[in-house]
N, C-alpha and C positions, 0 to 999 in steps of 0.2 A: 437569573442565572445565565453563562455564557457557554458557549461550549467549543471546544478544542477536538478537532477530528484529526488521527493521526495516519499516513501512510506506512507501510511495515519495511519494506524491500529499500536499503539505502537511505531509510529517515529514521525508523525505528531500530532496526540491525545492520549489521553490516551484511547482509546476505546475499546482493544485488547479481552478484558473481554464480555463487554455488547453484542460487533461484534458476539464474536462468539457463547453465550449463546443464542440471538436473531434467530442468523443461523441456527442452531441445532434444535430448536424449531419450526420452520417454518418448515423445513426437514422433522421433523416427523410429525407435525400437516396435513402437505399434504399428505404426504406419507402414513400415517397410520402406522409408524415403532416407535420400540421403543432404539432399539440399534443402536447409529452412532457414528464410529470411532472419535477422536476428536485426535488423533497424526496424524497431518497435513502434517506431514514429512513424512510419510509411502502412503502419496497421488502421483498420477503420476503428478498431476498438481494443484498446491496450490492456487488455483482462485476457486471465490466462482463457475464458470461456471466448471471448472476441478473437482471441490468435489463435484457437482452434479449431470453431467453429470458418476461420475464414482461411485457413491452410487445405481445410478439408473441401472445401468451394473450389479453390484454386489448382488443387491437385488431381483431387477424386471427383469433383464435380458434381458434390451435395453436401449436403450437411451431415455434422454425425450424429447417431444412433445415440439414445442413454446408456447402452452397454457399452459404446464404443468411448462415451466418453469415462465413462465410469472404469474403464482398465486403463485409460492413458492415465486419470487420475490415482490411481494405484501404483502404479508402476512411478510414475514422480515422486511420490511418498518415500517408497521404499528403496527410490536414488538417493534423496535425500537424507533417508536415516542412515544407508550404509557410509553414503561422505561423510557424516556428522561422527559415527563409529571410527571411522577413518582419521579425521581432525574434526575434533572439536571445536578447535581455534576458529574455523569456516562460519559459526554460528554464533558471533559474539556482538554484542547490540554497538549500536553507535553512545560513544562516550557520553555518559550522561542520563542516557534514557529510562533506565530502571526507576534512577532514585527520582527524575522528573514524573514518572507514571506516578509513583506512590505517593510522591506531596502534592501532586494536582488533585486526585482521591482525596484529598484529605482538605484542602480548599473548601470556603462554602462559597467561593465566588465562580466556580470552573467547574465545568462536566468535560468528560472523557468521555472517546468512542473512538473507536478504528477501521479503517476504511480502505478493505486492499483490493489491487486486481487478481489477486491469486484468489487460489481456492481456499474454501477456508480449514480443513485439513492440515495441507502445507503451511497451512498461514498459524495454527494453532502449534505445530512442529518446531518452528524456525523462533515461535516466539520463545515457545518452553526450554528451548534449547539453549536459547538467549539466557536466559531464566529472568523473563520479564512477567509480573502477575499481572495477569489481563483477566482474572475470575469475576471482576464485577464490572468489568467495561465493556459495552455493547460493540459489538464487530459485525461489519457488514462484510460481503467478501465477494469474488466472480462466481459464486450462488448463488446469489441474490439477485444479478441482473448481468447484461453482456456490453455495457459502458458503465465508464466511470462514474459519470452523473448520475445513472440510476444508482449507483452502491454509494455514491455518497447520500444520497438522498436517501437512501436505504437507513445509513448508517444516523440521519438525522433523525427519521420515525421512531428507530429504534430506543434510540438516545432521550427521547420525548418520551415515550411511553416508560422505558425504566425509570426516569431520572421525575417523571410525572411532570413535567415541565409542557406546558399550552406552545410559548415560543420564548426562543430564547433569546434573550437581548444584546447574544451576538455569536457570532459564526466565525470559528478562523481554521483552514484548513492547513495542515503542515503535512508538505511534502517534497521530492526531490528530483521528480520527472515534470519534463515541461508541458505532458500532457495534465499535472497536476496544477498548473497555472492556468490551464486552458479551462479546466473543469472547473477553481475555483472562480473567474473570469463566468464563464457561464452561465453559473447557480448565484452569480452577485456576493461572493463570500468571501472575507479577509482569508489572503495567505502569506504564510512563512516559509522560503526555498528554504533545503537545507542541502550543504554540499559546501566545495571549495576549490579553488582553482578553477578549470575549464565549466565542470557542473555549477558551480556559482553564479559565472560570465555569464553560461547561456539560459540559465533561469532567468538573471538579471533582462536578459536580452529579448525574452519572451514576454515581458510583463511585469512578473516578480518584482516586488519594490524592496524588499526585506528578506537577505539572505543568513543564514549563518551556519557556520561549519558542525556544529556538534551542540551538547546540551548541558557541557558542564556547566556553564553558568545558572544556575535557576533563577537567581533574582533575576537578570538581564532578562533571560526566555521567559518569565513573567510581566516582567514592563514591555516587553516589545509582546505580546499578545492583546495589551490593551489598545496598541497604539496601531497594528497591522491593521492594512488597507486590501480591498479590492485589488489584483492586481488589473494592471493601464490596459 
C-alpha cells in the first residue's frame, strides 16, 4: 500500500484567507497587540502552535501558559464559525477535493491521511464546513507537534497504525505552501504543489517538480501520484 497525506488550508479548501484572518485576530484579541507578522515564511515553525508559541517569545518574552493557549484557541474557533454564519461561501474546498477524498477511500492501492499546521479543532471546522468526510482518515494537526515534520510524521504513525500497514511502499505529500516542499524535501517524500499562477511559480521555484491547480481531474491526480518525486 501507498499513502497520500494531504494539507487542509489552500489544498484541501479554499480557506487560506478566512484561516488566517481568523488567526490573527484571535492573536491580538488575547494578547492585546496590534502588530503580527503575517509572512509565515520568516516563522521558525509554520503551525499555528510554532506562530504562537514564537509571537509570545518575541512580544511577551516567554512562552505561553496551556490556558493561554487554550483561550486563543477558542476564540479562533468561534471567529471562524461566526465568518462561516456570515458566508458560507468563505468555506468551500478546492475544486475537486471531496469527490477525490472519497475514491481514494475506496482504492485498494492508496491510504489517506491529513496533515495541517493548524489546530485540529479549526482544522475539523473548515473541513465540515467544506463538507469534506474525513471520519475515517487519520489527521495529524499543530497538537501533535510545533513543526511540520513532526505532524507529518505524526500523520504517518497514525496512518500505519489505522491502515495496519508495517511501511508503506510510498509516500507523496500534497500541499501548497513552500514550507510544504521543504518538509517533504526533508522527510525524503514525493510531493504534488498545488496552486496556480504566482503560487504555482514559486512552488516550482522552491523544489516542487509537479504542480497543479485543483483536483477535478482524478484520473490525471491519480497517474501523477504514482509518478511524483522528491522535490530537488
Amino acid at each position: 500500500m501507498k499513502l497520500v497525506i494531504f494539507d487542509i488550508d489552500g489544498t484541501l479548501t479554499n480557506t487560506y484567507k478566512i484561516d488566517e484572518d481568523c488567526f490573527v485576530n484571535a492573536l491580538k484579541s488575547e494578547l492585546k497587540i496590534s502588530d503580527i507578522n503575517r509572512n509565515w515564511a520568516e516563522y521558525t515553525h509554520v503551525t499555528d502552535s510554532g506562530i504562537t508559541q514564537q509571537i509570545f517569545i518575541e512580544k511577551l518574552g516567554r512562552i505561553p501558559s496551556n490556558e493561554e493557549v487554550a483561550r486563543i484557541k477558542i476564540r479562533f474557533v468561534n471567529l471562524l464559525q461566526e465568518a462561516c454564519n456570515h458566508n458560507q461561501d468563505l468555506f468551500s474546498e478546492i475544486s475537486g477535493s471531496a469527490n477525490l477524498l472519497a475514491n481514494l477511500c475506496l482504492t485498494r492501492d492508496w491510504c489517506v491521511a491529513i496533515a495541517t499546521g493548524g489546530w485540529r479543532e479549526s482544522a475539523e471546522l473548515k473541513l465540515q464546513k467544506a463538507n469534506l468526510k474525513i471520519e475515517s482518515i487519520p489527521l495529524a494537526s499543530a497538537d501533535d507537534g510545533i513543526s511540520r515534520t513532526d505532524i507529518v510524521n505524526t500523520a504517518i504513525v497514525k496512518a500505519k497504525n489505522i491502515y495496519k500497514i508495517d511501511n508503506f511502499k510510498k509516500i507523496v505529500f500534497v500541499g501548497d505552501g513552500t514550507w510544504d516542499v521543504k518538509v517533504a524535501y526533508q522527510l525524503s517524500i514525493a510531493m504534488i504543489g498545488i496552486g496556480s499562477g504566482k503560487v504555482a511559480q514559486t512552488l516550482l521555484n522552491v523544489g516542487a517538480t509537479k504542480v497543479i491547480k485543483d483536483f477535478t481531474d482524478l484520473n490525471y491526480f491519480i497517474k501523477i501520484l504514482e509518478t511524483a518525486t522528491i522535490p530537488k
